[in-house]
C-alpha positions in Angstrom: 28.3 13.0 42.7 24.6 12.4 43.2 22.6 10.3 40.9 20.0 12.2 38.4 16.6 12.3 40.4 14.0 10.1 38.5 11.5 12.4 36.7 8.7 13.7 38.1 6.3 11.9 35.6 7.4 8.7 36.7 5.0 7.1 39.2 6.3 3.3 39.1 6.5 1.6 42.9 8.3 -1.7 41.9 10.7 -1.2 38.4 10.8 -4.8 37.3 9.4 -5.8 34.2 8.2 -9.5 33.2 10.8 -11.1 33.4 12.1 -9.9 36.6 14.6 -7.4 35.3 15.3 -4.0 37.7 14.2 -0.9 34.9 16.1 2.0 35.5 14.1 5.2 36.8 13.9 8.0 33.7 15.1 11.3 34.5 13.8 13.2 31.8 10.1 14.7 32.0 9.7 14.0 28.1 8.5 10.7 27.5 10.1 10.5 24.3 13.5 9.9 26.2 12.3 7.0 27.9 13.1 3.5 26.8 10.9 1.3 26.1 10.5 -0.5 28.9 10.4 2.2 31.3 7.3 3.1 29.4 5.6 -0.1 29.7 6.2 -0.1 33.4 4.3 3.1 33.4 1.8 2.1 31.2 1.6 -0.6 34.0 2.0 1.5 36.9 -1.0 3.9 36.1 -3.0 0.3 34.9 -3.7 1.3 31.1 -4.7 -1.8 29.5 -2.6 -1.3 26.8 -2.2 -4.0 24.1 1.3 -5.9 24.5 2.9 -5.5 21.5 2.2 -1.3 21.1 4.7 0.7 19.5 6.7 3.3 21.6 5.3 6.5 19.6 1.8 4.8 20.9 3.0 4.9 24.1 4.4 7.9 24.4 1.0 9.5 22.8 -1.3 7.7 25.7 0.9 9.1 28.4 0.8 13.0 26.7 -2.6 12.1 27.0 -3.6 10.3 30.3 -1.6 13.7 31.5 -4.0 16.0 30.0 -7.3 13.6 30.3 -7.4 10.5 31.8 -11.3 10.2 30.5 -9.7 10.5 27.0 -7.2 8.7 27.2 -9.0 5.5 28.7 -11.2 5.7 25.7 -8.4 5.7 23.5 -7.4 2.6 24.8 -10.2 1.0 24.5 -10.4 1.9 20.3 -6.7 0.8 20.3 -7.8 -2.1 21.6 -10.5 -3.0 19.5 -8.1 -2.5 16.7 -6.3 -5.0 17.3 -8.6 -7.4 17.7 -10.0 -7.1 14.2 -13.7 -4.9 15.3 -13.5 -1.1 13.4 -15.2 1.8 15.2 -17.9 1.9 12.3 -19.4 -1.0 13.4 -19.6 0.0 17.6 -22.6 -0.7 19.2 -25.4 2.5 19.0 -27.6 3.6 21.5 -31.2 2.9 21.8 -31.8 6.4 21.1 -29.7 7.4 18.0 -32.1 5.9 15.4 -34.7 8.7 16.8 -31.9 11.2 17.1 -31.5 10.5 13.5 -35.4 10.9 12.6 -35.0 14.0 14.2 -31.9 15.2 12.5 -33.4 14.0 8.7 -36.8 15.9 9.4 -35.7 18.8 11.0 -35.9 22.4 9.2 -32.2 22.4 8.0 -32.5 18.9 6.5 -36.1 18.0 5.7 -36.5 19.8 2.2 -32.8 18.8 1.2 -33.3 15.0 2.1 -37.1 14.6 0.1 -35.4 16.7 -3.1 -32.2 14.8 -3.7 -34.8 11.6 -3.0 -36.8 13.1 -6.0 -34.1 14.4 -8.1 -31.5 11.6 -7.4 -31.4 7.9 -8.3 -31.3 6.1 -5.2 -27.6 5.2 -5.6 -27.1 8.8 -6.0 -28.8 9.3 -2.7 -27.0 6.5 -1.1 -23.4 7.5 -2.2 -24.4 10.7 -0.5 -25.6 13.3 -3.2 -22.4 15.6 -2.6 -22.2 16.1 0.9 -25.5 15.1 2.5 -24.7 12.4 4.4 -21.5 13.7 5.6 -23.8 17.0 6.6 -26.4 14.7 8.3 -23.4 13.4 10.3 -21.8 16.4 11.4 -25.1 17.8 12.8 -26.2 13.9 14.6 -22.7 14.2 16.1 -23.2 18.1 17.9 -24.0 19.1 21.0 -27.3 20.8 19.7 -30.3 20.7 21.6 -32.7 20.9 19.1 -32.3 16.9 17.7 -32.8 15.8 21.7 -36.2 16.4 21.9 -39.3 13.6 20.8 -41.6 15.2 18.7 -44.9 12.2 20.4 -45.2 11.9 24.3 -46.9 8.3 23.2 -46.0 5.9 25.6 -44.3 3.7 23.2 -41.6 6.4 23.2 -41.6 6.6 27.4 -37.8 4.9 27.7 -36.0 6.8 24.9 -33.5 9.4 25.3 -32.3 10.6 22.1 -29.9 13.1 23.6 -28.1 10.0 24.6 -26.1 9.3 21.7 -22.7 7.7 19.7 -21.2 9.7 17.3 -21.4 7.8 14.1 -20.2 7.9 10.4 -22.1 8.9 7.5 -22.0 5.3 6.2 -23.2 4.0 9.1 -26.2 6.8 9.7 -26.8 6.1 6.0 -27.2 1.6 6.9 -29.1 3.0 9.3 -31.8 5.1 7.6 -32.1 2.4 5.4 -33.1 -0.2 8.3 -35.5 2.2 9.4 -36.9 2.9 6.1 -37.3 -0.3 5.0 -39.1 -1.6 7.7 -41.3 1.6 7.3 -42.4 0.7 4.1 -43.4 -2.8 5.2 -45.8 -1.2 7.4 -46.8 1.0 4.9 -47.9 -1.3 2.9 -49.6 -4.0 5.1 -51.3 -0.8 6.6 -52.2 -0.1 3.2 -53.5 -3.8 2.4 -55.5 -4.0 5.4 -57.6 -1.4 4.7 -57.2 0.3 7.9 -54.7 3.2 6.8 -52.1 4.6 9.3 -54.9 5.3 12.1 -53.5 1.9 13.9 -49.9 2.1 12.4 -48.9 0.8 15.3 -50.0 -2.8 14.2 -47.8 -2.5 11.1 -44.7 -2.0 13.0 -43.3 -5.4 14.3 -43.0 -3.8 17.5 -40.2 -0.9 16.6 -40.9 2.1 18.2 -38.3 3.8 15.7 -40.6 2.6 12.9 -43.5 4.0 14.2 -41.6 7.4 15.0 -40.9 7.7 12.0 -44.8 7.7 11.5 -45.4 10.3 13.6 -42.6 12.4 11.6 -44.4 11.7 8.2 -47.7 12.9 10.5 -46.2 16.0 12.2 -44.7 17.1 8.7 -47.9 16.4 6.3 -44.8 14.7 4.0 -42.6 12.4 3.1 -44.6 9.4 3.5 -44.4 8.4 -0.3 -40.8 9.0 0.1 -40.0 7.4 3.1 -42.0 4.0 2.2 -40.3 3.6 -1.2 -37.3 2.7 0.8 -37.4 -1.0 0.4 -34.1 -2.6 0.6 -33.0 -6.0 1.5 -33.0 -7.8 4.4 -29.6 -7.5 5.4 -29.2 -4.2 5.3 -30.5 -4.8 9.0 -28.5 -3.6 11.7 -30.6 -3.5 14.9 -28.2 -6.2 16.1 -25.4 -3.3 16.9 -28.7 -1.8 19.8 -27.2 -0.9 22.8 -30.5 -0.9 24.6 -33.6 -2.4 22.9 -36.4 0.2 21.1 -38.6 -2.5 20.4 -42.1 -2.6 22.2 -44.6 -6.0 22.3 -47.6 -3.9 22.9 -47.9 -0.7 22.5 -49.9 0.7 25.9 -52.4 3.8 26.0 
């Protein structure tokens, strides 16, 4: 009697494992009735860098998956693997153009209104801890395919390397650390503009070199509001978290 031929999923050249040992072919198609070693070996075989000590559900789910979308799948391992070494996806590196995808999504039509009444109505832990949905709201739009959040709203050079339709999706905590960073360093500017004398005419010289910052000036410009609002958002230093940049918006000198 022929042997059972190995299953069609298996792609394996060489069966031995670590330590040397021959691992029997599977003939079933469903991963679940393979052994655990037979799915390391494939795990192996099809080189997902999967983390040595991962459960055989785990397993098993990465295979459904690199079956139906290897892209998917790879970035799956690459979470998994960042779990296990201690780093949560909250705190991934951003892009250089999510802060102004951000902007974009707190001052546009559906959000604008919203965002300066629950700042005027609200206590500002109110506001932080979301006021109801907000946050969670701001997220959900930030995260969709949407044109309308892509676009700059200032053609200023300062803005020449920034692609805001080049994004992470990111929680509403972290959009919400974010918009504080932002703001605070806003109202910095604000107010040295404001003690110089000079007004927002040369903003520019307020802002440290962040181009966000001075994006956000151009919002509070393009809107005829929320400056007030926007440069009462003083919080403390380390709610800064321009460390996590993928990709630097900062500018020395801002060029005409």
């Amino acid at each position: 009697m022929a042997a059972p031929a190995p299953s069609s999923k298996w792609t394996v050249a060489a069966p031995l494992d670590s330590r040397k040992r021959t691992i029997r072919p599977p003939t079933s198609d469903s991963y679940e009735d393979w052994t655990l070693d037979q799915l390391k070996l494939e795990c192996t075989a099809r080189k997902l860098n999967v983390v040595k000590n991962t459960r055989k559900q785990d397993r098993v789910d990465l295979l459904k998956a690199w079956d139906s979308n290897k892209e998917a799948v790879q970035a799956l391992v690459v979470r998994q693997r960042k779990r296990s070494k201690g780093v949560s996806e909250e705190e991934e590196r951003r892009s250089a153009g999510c802060m102004f995808r951000l902007i974009n999504v707190l001052f546009s039509d559906r959000f604008f209104d919203s965002f300066l009444t629950s700042g005027n109505l609200l206590p500002r832990d109110v506001l932080d801890d979301g006021g109801s949905t907000f946050w969670f709201d701001v997220a959900h739009a930030f995260a969709s395919d949407t044109t309308e959040y892509d676009t700059l709203i200032s053609g200023d050079a300062v803005f020449e390397d920034i692609d805001t339709s080049s994004h992470m999706a990111h929680s509403a905590a972290k959009l919400k650390r974010m918009w504080k960073e932002v703001s605070s360093h806003f109202a910095r500017a604000e107010a040295g503009s404001k003690v110089s004398g000079q007004g927002s005419a040369d903003f520019w010289d307020f802002c440290d070199g962040r181009a966000d910052v001075y994006y956000l000036d151009k919002w509070c410009e393009h809107r005829q509001a929320g400056r007030e609002f926007c440069s009462a958002n003083l919080y403390p230093e380390d709610e800064d978290d321009s460390t996590q940049e993928d990709g630097c918006f900062q500018r020395s000198t801002r060029q005409n």
